[in-house]
NUVOTOR-282157 format. One line per 10 residues: for each residue x, y, z of C-alpha. Coordinates in Angstrom, 2 decimals, padded with zeros to 5 digits. Example, Ala and Ser with C-alpha at 12.3 -4.5 7.8 and 13.67 -1.06 7.14 Angstrom:
% residues 2
012.30 -004.50 007.80  013.67 -001.06 007.14
% end
This chain:
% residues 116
020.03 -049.23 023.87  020.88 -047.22 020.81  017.54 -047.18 019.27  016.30 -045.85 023.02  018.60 -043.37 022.48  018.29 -042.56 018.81  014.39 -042.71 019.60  014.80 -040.23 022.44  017.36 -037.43 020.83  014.64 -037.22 018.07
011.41 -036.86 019.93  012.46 -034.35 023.03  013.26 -031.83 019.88  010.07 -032.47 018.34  008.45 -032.04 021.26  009.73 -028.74 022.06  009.49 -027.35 018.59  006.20 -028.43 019.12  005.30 -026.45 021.96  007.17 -023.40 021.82
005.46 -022.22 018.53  001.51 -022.43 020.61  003.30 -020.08 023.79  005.01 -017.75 021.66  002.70 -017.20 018.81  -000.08 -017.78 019.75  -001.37 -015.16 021.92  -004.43 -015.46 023.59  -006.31 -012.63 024.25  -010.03 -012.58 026.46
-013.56 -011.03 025.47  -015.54 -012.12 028.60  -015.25 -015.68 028.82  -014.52 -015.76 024.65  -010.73 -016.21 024.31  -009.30 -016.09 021.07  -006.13 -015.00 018.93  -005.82 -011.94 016.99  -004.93 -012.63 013.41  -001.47 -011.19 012.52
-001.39 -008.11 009.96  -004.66 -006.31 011.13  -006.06 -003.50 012.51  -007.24 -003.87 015.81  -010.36 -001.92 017.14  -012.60 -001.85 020.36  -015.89 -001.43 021.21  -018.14 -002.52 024.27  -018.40 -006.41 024.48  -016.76 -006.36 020.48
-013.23 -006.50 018.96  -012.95 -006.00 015.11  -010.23 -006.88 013.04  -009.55 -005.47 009.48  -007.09 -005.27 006.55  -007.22 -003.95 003.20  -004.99 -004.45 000.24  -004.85 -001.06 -001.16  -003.29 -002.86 -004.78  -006.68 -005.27 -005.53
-009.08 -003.51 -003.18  -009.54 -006.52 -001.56  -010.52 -006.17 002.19  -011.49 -008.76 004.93  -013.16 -007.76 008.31  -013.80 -010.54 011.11  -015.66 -009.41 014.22  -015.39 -011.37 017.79  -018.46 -010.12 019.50  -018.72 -011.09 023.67
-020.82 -013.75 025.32  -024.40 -012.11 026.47  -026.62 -013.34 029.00  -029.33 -015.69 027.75  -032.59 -017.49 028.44  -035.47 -018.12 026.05  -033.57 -019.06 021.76  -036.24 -016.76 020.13  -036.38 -013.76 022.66  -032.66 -013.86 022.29
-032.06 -013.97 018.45  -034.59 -010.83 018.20  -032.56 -008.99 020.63  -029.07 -009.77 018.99  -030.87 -009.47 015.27  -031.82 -005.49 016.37  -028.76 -004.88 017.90  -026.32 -006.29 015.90  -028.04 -005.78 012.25  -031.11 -003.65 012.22
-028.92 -000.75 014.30  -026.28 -001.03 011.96  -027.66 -002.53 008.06  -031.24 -001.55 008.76  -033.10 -004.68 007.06  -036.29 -006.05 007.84  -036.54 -005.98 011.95  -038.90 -008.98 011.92  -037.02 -012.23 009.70  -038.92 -014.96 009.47
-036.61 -017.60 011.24  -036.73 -021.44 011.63  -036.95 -023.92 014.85  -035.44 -027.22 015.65  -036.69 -029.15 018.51  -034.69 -032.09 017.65  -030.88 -032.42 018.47  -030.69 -036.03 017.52  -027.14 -034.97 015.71  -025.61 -033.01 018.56
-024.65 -036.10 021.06  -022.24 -034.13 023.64  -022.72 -033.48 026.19  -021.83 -029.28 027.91  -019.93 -028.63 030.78  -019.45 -025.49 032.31
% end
């Protein structure tokens, strides 16, 4: 009876040290149907169907940007990579418009299975 006991005092704690953290913290916020969690420390900014996230130490010089960009609709792989390659790089880095890409019509090391 005193090990039940022992047993139990220690894990409800855990438990809820283990939870609270994820609520609290951990923020989600929503892109479309993307959901993810702003990193703490950066500048935030908003465009259509992107969020961007920035910080720069002014001391090194050092900077890091990461960019959550929103789900688009999609259909045919290669149609869609040319559209997202011109809007995403061409519009903005202007390189090549036509990169020579690569296909895969084997997914013999993807074995899950999708659900909606």
């Amino acid at each position: 009876m005193k090990r039940y006991r022992t047993t139990l005092e220690l894990l409800v704690p855990l438990t809820i040290c283990l939870l609270v953290p994820q609520t609290a913290l951990g923020q989600a916020e929503r892109l479309g149907i993307v959901q993810y969690t702003p990193p703490t420390g950066f500048n935030k900014t908003s465009k259509d169907n992107v969020v961007a996230f920035s910080t720069l130490n002014q001391a090194t010089g050092r900077f890091c940007i990461i960019t959550v960009y929103g789900a688009t609709a999609g259909g045919n792989p290669k149609n869609d990579f040319d559209s997202e390659w011109n809007n995403l790089v061409v519009k903005t880095l202007q390189p090549g418009a036509n990169p020579q890409t690569e296909t895969e019509t084997s997914l013999d090391s993807f074995d899950m299975e999708f659900r909606a």
